[in-house]
C-alpha positions as CSV (number, residue, x, y, z in Angstrom):
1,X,22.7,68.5,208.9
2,X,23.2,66.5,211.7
3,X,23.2,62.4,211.7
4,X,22.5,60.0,214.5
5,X,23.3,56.8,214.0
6,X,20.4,54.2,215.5
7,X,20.9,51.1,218.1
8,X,24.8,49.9,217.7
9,X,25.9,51.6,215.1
10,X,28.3,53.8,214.5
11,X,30.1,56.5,212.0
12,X,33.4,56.7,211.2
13,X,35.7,58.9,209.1
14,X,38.1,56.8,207.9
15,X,42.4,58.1,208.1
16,X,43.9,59.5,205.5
17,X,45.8,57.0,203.1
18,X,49.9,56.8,202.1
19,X,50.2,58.8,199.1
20,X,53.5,58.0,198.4
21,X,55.3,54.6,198.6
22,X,58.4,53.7,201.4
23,X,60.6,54.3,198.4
24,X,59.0,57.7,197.4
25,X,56.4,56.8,194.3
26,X,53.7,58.9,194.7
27,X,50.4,56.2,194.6
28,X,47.6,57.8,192.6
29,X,44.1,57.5,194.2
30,X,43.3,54.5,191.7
31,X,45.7,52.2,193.0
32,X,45.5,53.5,196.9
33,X,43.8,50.8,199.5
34,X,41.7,52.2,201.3
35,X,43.0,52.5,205.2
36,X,41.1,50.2,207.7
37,X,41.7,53.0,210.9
38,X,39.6,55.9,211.0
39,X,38.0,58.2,214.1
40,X,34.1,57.5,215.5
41,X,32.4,60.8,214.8
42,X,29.0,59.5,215.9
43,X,27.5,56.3,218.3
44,X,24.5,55.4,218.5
45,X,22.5,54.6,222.2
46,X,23.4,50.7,221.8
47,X,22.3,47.6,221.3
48,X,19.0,46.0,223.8
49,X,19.0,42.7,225.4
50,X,16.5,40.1,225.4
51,X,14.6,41.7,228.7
52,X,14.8,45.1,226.5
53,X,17.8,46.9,228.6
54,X,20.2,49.2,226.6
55,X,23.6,48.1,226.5
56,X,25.8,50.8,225.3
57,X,28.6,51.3,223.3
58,X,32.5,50.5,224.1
59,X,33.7,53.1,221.7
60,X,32.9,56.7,222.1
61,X,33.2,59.6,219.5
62,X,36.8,60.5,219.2
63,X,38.2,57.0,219.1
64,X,40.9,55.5,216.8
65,X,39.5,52.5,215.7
66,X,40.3,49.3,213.2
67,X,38.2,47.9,211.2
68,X,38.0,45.3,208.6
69,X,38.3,45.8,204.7
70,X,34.9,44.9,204.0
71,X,32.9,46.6,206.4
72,X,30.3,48.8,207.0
73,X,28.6,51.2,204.2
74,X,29.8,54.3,202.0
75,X,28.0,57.1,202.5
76,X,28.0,60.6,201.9
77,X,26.7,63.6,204.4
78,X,27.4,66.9,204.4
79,X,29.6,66.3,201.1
80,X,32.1,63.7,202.9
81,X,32.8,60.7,202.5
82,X,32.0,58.0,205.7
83,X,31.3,54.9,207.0
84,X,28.2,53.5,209.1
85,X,28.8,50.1,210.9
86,X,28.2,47.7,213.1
87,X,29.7,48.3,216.9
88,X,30.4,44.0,216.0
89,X,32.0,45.2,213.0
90,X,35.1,47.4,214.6
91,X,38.2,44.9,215.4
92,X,39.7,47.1,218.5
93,X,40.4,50.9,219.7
94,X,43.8,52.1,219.1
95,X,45.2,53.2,222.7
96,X,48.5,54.9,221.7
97,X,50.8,55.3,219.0
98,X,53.9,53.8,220.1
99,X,57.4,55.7,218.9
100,X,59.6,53.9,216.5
101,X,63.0,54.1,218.7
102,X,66.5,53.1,217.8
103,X,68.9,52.4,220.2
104,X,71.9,54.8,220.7
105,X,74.8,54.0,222.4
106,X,73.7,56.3,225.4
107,X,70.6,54.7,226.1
108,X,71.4,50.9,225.0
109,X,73.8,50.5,228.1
């Protein structure tokens, strides 16, 4: 089955959460949060003005996004588990992962 979602919104598969602690305790699923970062898999056309024009989307499918804790809706298609929001809902696109570096003695001079 295939799902488009209408106006400005949009569905997301959320990231895949920790399952083990900084200190190496394995989290059950019971006590996991639930990550706010997950990848657009669908977009709707947009959003129309007051004159009826289409405004479309800022995020495309494939984006990184944040979101917060308390958005959108659970739902279930094709036997996984996603999200359907608001474009309003969606805090920012995530550009880049930047590297965790520590400076060595070679490249801190």
């Amino acid at each position: 089955m295939t799902f488009r979602p209408l106006l400005d919104r949009v569905v997301i598969r959320r990231a895949e959460g920790n399952t083990q602690s900084k200190g190496g305790i394995i989290i059950p699923d019971t006590a996991k949060e639930k990550p706010q970062e997950g990848e657009v898999i669908a977009v709707g056309p947009g959003s129309r003005d007051e004159s009826g024009k289409l405004i479309p989307l800022d995020v495309k499918i494939g984006d990184t996004i944040l979101f917060g804790k308390w958005s959108g809706t659970e739902v279930k298609i094709d036997g996984e588990d996603l999200l359907i929001m608001k474009e309003s809902d969606i805090m920012g696109i995530v550009m880049g992962i930047v590297a965790n570096t520590v400076p060595t003695a070679a490249n801190a001079a």
